[in-house]
C-alpha positions as CSV (number, residue, x, y, z in Angstrom):
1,X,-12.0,-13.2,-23.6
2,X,-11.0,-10.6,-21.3
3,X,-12.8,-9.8,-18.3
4,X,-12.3,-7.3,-15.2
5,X,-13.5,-7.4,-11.5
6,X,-13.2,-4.9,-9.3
7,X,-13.4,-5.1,-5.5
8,X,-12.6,-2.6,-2.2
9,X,-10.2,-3.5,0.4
10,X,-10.9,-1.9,3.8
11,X,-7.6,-1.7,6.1
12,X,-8.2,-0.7,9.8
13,X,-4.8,0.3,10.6
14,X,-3.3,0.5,14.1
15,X,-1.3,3.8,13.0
16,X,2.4,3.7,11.8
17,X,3.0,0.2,10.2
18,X,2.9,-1.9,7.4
19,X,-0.2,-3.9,6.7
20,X,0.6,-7.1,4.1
21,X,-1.9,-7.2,1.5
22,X,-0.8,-9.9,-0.6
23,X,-2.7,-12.6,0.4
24,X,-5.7,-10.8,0.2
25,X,-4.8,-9.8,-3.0
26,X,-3.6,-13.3,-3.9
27,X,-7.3,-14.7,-2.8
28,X,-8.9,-12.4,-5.1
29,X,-6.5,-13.1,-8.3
30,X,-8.0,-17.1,-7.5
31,X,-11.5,-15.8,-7.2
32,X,-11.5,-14.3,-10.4
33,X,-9.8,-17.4,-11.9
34,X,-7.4,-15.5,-14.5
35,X,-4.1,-17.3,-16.1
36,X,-2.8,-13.9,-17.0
37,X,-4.1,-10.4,-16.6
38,X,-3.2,-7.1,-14.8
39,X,-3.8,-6.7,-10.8
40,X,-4.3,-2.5,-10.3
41,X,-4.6,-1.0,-6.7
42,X,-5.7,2.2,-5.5
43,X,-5.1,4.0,-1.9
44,X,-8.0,6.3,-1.6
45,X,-6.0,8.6,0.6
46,X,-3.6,10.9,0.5
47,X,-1.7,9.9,3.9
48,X,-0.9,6.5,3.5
49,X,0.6,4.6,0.5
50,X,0.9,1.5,-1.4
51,X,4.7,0.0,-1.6
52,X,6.1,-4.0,-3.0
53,X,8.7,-4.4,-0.3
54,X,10.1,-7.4,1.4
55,X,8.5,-10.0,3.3
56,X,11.1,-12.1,4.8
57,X,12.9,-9.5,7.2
58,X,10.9,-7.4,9.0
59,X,13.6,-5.4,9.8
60,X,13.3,-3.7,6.3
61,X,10.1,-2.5,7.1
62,X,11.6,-0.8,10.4
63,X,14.4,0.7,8.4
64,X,12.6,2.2,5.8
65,X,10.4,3.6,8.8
66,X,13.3,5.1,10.3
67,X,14.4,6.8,7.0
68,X,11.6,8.3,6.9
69,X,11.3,9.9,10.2
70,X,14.0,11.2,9.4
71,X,13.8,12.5,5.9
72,X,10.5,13.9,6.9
73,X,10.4,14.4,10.4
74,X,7.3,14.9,12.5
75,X,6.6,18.7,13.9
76,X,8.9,20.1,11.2
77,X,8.7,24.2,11.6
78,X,8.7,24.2,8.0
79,X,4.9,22.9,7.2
80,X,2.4,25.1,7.2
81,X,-0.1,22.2,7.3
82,X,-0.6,20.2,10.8
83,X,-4.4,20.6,11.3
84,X,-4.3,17.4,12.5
85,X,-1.4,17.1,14.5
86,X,2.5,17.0,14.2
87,X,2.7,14.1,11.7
88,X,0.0,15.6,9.2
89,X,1.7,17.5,6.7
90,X,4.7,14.7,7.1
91,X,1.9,12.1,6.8
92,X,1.4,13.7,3.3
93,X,4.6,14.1,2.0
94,X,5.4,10.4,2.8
95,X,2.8,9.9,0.4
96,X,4.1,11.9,-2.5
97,X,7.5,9.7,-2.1
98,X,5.9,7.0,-2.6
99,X,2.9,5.6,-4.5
100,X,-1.0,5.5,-4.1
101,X,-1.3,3.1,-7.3
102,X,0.5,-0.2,-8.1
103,X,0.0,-1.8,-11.1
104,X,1.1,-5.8,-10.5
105,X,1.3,-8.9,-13.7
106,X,-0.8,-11.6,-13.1
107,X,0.7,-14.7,-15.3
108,X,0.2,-18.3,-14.7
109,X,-3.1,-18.0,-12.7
110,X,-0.7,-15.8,-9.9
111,X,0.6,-11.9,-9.5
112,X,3.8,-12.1,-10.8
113,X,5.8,-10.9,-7.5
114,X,9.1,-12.1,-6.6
115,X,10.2,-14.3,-4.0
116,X,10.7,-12.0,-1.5
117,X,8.2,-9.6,-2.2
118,X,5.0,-8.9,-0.6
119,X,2.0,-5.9,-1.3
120,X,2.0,-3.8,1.9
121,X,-0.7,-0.2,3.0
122,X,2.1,1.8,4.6
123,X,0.1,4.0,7.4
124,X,1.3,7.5,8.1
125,X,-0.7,8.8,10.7
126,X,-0.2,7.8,14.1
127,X,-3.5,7.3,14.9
128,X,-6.2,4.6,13.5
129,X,-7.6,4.9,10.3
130,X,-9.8,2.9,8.1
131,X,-8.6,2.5,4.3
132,X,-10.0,1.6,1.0
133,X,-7.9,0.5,-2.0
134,X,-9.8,-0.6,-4.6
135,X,-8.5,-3.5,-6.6
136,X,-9.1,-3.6,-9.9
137,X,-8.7,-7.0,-12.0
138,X,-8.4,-7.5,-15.7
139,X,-7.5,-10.8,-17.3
140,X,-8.3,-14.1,-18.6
Protein backbone atom coordinates (compact mmCIF):
# COMPACT_ATOMS: atom_id res chain seq x y z
CA UNK A 1 0.00 0.00 0.00
CA UNK A 2 1.30 3.28 -0.95
CA UNK A 3 2.09 5.89 1.54
CA UNK A 4 3.66 9.56 1.36
CA UNK A 5 5.62 11.64 3.96
CA UNK A 6 6.47 14.94 3.60
CA UNK A 7 9.13 16.87 5.58
CA UNK A 8 11.01 20.54 5.25
CA UNK A 9 14.66 20.91 4.89
CA UNK A 10 16.09 24.18 6.28
CA UNK A 11 19.58 25.12 4.56
CA UNK A 12 21.49 28.13 6.19
CA UNK A 13 23.71 28.81 3.42
CA UNK A 14 27.03 30.80 3.69
CA UNK A 15 26.24 32.51 0.18
CA UNK A 16 27.55 31.34 -3.18
CA UNK A 17 28.11 27.49 -2.88
CA UNK A 18 26.85 24.19 -3.14
CA UNK A 19 25.24 22.61 -0.06
CA UNK A 20 25.04 18.45 -0.46
CA UNK A 21 21.76 17.26 0.36
CA UNK A 22 21.88 13.82 -0.25
CA UNK A 23 22.50 12.36 2.86
CA UNK A 24 19.86 14.16 4.27
CA UNK A 25 17.69 13.10 1.81
CA UNK A 26 19.11 9.55 1.99
CA UNK A 27 18.20 9.54 5.93
CA UNK A 28 14.78 10.45 5.29
CA UNK A 29 14.14 7.75 2.26
CA UNK A 30 15.35 5.02 5.49
CA UNK A 31 13.02 6.77 7.84
CA UNK A 32 10.15 6.28 5.87
CA UNK A 33 11.24 2.70 5.11
CA UNK A 34 10.15 2.46 1.31
CA UNK A 35 11.57 -0.36 -1.25
CA UNK A 36 10.44 1.73 -4.14
CA UNK A 37 8.70 5.03 -4.41
CA UNK A 38 9.27 8.65 -5.72
CA UNK A 39 11.62 11.26 -3.66
CA UNK A 40 10.08 15.05 -4.91
CA UNK A 41 11.95 18.29 -3.66
CA UNK A 42 10.96 21.74 -3.70
CA UNK A 43 13.21 25.08 -3.31
CA UNK A 44 10.91 27.58 -1.91
CA UNK A 45 12.85 30.39 -3.51
CA UNK A 46 13.29 31.97 -6.45
CA UNK A 47 17.23 32.68 -6.04
CA UNK A 48 18.67 29.57 -5.38
CA UNK A 49 18.09 26.17 -7.05
CA UNK A 50 18.13 22.47 -6.83
CA UNK A 51 20.79 20.59 -9.30
CA UNK A 52 22.07 16.31 -9.30
CA UNK A 53 25.70 17.09 -10.03
CA UNK A 54 28.80 15.34 -9.11
CA UNK A 55 30.22 14.52 -5.88
CA UNK A 56 33.61 13.15 -6.43
CA UNK A 57 35.40 16.38 -7.87
CA UNK A 58 34.71 19.44 -6.42
CA UNK A 59 36.20 21.04 -9.10
CA UNK A 60 32.85 20.60 -11.09
CA UNK A 61 31.12 22.50 -8.75
CA UNK A 62 33.69 25.51 -9.24
CA UNK A 63 33.37 25.24 -12.95
CA UNK A 64 29.85 25.31 -13.25
CA UNK A 65 30.22 28.39 -10.81
CA UNK A 66 32.48 30.10 -13.12
CA UNK A 67 30.09 29.52 -16.12
CA UNK A 68 27.78 31.07 -14.58
CA UNK A 69 29.45 34.29 -13.65
CA UNK A 70 29.95 34.48 -16.67
CA UNK A 71 26.85 33.71 -18.62
CA UNK A 72 25.16 35.85 -16.11
CA UNK A 73 27.32 38.15 -14.70
CA UNK A 74 26.81 40.20 -11.56
CA UNK A 75 25.98 44.25 -12.00
CA UNK A 76 24.90 43.63 -15.60
CA UNK A 77 23.57 47.24 -17.05
CA UNK A 78 21.00 45.24 -18.62
CA UNK A 79 18.64 44.30 -15.40
CA UNK A 80 16.34 46.44 -14.38
CA UNK A 81 16.03 44.46 -11.10
CA UNK A 82 18.93 44.81 -8.35
CA UNK A 83 16.95 45.95 -5.29
CA UNK A 84 19.02 43.93 -3.43
CA UNK A 85 22.33 44.39 -4.74
CA UNK A 86 24.43 43.61 -7.90
CA UNK A 87 23.79 39.80 -7.91
CA UNK A 88 19.90 39.99 -7.51
CA UNK A 89 18.36 39.96 -10.77
CA UNK A 90 21.54 37.46 -11.78
CA UNK A 91 20.59 35.53 -8.57
CA UNK A 92 17.18 35.00 -10.39
CA UNK A 93 18.04 34.22 -13.69
CA UNK A 94 20.40 31.48 -12.39
CA UNK A 95 17.33 30.10 -11.12
CA UNK A 96 15.38 30.00 -14.29
CA UNK A 97 18.41 27.95 -15.85
CA UNK A 98 18.15 25.61 -13.66
CA UNK A 99 15.53 23.88 -11.48
CA UNK A 100 13.50 24.53 -8.17
CA UNK A 101 11.94 20.86 -8.33
CA UNK A 102 13.74 17.45 -8.70
CA UNK A 103 11.86 14.57 -8.92
CA UNK A 104 14.35 11.43 -7.83
CA UNK A 105 13.42 7.13 -8.09
CA UNK A 106 13.55 5.48 -5.01
CA UNK A 107 14.07 1.53 -5.83
CA UNK A 108 15.55 -1.00 -3.63
CA UNK A 109 14.92 0.79 -0.24
CA UNK A 110 17.50 3.82 -1.93
CA UNK A 111 17.12 7.08 -4.44
CA UNK A 112 18.16 5.74 -7.41
CA UNK A 113 21.22 8.24 -8.07
CA UNK A 114 24.25 7.25 -9.87
CA UNK A 115 27.63 6.69 -8.57
CA UNK A 116 28.83 9.87 -8.94
CA UNK A 117 25.97 11.85 -8.20
CA UNK A 118 24.92 13.76 -5.27
CA UNK A 119 21.58 16.33 -4.54
CA UNK A 120 23.07 19.78 -3.98
CA UNK A 121 20.88 23.67 -2.92
CA UNK A 122 22.99 25.86 -5.26
CA UNK A 123 23.01 29.49 -3.46
CA UNK A 124 22.88 32.56 -5.55
CA UNK A 125 23.10 35.33 -3.37
CA UNK A 126 26.16 36.35 -1.91
CA UNK A 127 24.92 36.84 1.26
CA UNK A 128 23.37 34.22 3.97
CA UNK A 129 20.16 32.89 3.54
CA UNK A 130 17.99 30.35 5.14
CA UNK A 131 16.14 27.82 2.76
CA UNK A 132 13.27 25.39 2.81
CA UNK A 133 12.75 22.58 0.29
CA UNK A 134 10.19 20.55 1.13
CA UNK A 135 10.62 16.87 0.43
CA UNK A 136 7.97 15.05 -0.42
CA UNK A 137 7.99 11.04 -0.23
CA UNK A 138 5.63 8.56 -1.86
CA UNK A 139 6.26 4.84 -1.86
CA UNK A 140 6.10 1.49 -0.33
Amino acid sequence: MLSQHTHTLRVATGGRQFHDLTLELETLVEQAGFTTGLATLHLQHTSASLVIQENADPGVRRDLERFMARVCPDGDPMFEHDYEGPDDMPAHVRTALTAVNLSIPITQSRIALGTWQGVYLWEHRHHDHHRKVTVHLLGE
